[in-house]
N, C-alpha and C positions, 0 to 999 in steps of 0.2 A: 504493500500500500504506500503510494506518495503521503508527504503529509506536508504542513507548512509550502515554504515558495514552491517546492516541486510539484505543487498539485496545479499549479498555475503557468508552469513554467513556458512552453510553448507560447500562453498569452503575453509573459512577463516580456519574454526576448523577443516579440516581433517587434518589426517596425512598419506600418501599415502606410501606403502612399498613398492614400486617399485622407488621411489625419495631416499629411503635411503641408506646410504651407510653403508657397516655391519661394518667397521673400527671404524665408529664413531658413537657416542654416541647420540640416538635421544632428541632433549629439546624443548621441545615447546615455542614458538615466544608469550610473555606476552607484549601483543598490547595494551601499558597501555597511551594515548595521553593526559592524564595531565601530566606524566616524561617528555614526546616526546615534548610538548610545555613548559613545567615549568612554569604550572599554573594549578591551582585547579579548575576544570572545572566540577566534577563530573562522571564523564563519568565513568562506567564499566572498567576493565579493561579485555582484549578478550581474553583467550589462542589461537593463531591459530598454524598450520602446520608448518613444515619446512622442509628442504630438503637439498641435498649434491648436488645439480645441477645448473649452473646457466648459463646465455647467454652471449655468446662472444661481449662485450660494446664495444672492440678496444685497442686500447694502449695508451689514456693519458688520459680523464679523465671524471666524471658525465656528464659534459657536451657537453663532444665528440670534444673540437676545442683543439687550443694549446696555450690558456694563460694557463698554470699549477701553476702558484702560486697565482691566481686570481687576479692579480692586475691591469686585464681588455686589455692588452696590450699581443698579440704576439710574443710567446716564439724564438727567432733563432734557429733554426736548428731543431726546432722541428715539424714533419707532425703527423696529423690524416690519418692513413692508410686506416681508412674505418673498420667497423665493419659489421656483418650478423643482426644483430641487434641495433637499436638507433634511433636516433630523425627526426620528417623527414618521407620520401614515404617508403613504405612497397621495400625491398630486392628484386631482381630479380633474377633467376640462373644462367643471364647473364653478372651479376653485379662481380660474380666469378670468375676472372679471371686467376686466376690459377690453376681453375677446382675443383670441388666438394671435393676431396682427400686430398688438401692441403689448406681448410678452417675448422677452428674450428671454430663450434657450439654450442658447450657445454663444460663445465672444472668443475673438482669439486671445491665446497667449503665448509668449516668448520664450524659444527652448533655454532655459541654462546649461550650464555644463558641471560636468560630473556628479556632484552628488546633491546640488543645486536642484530643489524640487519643482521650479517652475519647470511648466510642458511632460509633467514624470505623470503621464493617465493611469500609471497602474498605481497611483498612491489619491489616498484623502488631503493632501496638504494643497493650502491658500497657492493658486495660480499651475497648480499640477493639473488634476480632476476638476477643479472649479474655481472661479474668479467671484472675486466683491468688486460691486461697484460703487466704493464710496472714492476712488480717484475717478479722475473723466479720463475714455480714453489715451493713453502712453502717457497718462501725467501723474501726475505726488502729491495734487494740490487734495487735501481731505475732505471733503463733504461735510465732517465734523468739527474740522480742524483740533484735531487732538493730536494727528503725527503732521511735525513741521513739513513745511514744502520743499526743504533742499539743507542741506546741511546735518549733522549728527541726528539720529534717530528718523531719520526721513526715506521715502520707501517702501516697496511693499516690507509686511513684517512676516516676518518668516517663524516659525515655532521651534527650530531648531537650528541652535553654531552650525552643523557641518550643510544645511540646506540652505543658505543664504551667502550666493557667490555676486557679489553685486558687481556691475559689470553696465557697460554701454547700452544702453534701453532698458535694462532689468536692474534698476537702484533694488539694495533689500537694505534691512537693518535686522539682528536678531532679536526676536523679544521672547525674554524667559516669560510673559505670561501666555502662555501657551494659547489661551480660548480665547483670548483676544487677537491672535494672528488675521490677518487678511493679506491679498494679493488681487493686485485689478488685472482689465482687459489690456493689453497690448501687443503691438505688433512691428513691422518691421517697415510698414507700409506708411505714406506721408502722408498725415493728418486724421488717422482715424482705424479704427478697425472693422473687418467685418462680422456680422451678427445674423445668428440664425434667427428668425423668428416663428412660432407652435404653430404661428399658419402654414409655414414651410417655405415663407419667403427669406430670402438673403437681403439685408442692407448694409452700407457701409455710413458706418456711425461715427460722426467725426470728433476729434478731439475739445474741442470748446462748448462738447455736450456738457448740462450737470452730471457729475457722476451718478447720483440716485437714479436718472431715468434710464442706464443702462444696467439697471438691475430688480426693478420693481417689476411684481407681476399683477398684486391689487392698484397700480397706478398706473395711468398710461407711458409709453416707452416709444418715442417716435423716432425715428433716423432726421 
């Protein structure tokens, strides 16, 4: 019997050309869980897949509620809009309420490199599997303004030291609060990204959107 990664393996190492985006640069996700824990465990380390696609988390944060600075307390003024995807009963198309056209889906994101979890589909982390949209866009700027726009702690925030390789398009900063991580839409492309929408239309969403409308599914989400 397989058990752990090897029940998955085959999925874990492809790399699928219809996930890629031709803008960016494919790098395969080095799934190395002695960096990921920081400890010398022996383990293998895995090359898997990666991809330019990920699913609409919502707009504040891994954990989908509104403490955003994790300090376990409830942010003012800040709502969880509701995501197509998160924690919780499986999405209805009734759950849509501003109709199939004005929910996003899908947004791209920017592959990292090595152990760097953005573009890694075969993981849960902020910009791997799924995007926040409280940046607009390839931008830093917050929605909340809780993570500065440039400079120290600015960036997507990543849940883990060895998953945060910040680099040219993909700023990160580490944040040990883990459930407050997030990661936006970006891409490789001038001015914006493209976005799937539940009606099964494609738009491309430009950078000077609010961040919130690239991520709400109870509020309208227009290109």
């Amino acid at each position: 019997m397989l058990s752990g990664l090897n029940k998955n393996a085959t999925l874990l190492t492809t790399r699928f050309p219809v996930l890629q985006c031709p803008s960016d640069q494919s790098q395969p996700f080095k799934y190395d869980l002695n960096a990921l824990l920081g400890v010398s465990l022996g383990v293998p380390v895995v090359e898997c897949g990666r991809a330019n696609y990920a699913g609409n988390w919502g707009n504040t944060n891994w954990e989908q509620n509104t403490d955003l600075n994790g300090d376990g307390l409830d942010d003012a003024g800040v709502t969880f809009s509701g995501a197509p995807f998160g924690r919780g009963r499986s999405r209805l198309w009734s759950d849509f309420r501003d109709g199939m056209d004005q929910t996003a889906l899908v947004a791209e994101v920017v592959q990292g490199v090595e152990i760097d979890g953005r573009g890694a589909y075969v993981t849960p982390l902020p910009g791997g599997s799924l995007y926040m949209s409280r940046f607009p866009p390839n931008g830093t700027r917050d929605f909340f303004h809780v993570v500065p726009d440039s400079g120290t702690g600015s960036g997507d925030q990543m849940p883990f030291p060895a998953t945060c390789n910040s680099a040219s398009g993909i700023p990160c900063t580490y944040t040990p609060k883990e459930f407050a991580a997030f990661a936006g839409s970006r891409s490789r492309h001038v001015e914006g990204v493209q976005v799937l929408f539940a009606s099964g239309v494609v738009r491309f969403v430009g950078e000077l959107r609010r961040a919130s409308r690239l991520g709400r599914h109870s509020q309208s989400v227009r290109a």
